[in-house]
N, C-alpha and C positions, 0 to 999 in steps of 0.2 A: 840905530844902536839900541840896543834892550838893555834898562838900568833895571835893577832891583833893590832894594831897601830891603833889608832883611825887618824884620820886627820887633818888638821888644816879646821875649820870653816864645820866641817863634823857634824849633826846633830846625836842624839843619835838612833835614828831610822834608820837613814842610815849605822851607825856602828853595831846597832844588828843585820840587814839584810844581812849583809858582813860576822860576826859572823857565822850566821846560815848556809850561803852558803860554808861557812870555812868545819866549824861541819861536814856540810852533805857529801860533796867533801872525807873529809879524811876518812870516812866510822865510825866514831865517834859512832854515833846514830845504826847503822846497829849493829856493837861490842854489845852494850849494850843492844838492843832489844835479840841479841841471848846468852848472860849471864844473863839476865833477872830472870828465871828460871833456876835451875839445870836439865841436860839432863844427863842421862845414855849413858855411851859408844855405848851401844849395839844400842841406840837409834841414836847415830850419823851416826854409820855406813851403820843403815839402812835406816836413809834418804840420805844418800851421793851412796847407792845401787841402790836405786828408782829412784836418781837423773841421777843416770849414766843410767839405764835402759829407761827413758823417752829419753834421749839422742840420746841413740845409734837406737829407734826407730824414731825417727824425722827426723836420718839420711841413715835411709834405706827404708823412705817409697817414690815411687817415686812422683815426683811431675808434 
């Protein structure tokens, strides 16, 4: 959970920009882009397969 203390003589524009860099920081908005939608098991795995395949090519191509 993201708390904010606003400040003393802090503008509200200056606290929702604080807010926002809060949010983004703790992966907030990331969570909720990827619950967004219901995804299938079968579908997580196969992106975290793909993920791992791009990977392990990136690290065997020489440079």
């Amino acid at each position: 959970m993201v708390r904010l203390i606003v400040r003393e003589r802090e503008s509200i524009q200056d606290a929702v920009r604080r807010f926002r860099k809060l949010v983004e920081r703790s992966g907030i908005k990331k969570e909720m882009r990827r619950r967004e939608y219901y995804e299938k098991p079968s579908e997580i795995r196969r992106r975290a397969r793909l993920r791992a395949e791009r990977r392990s090519r990136r690290t065997r191509l020489p440079v």
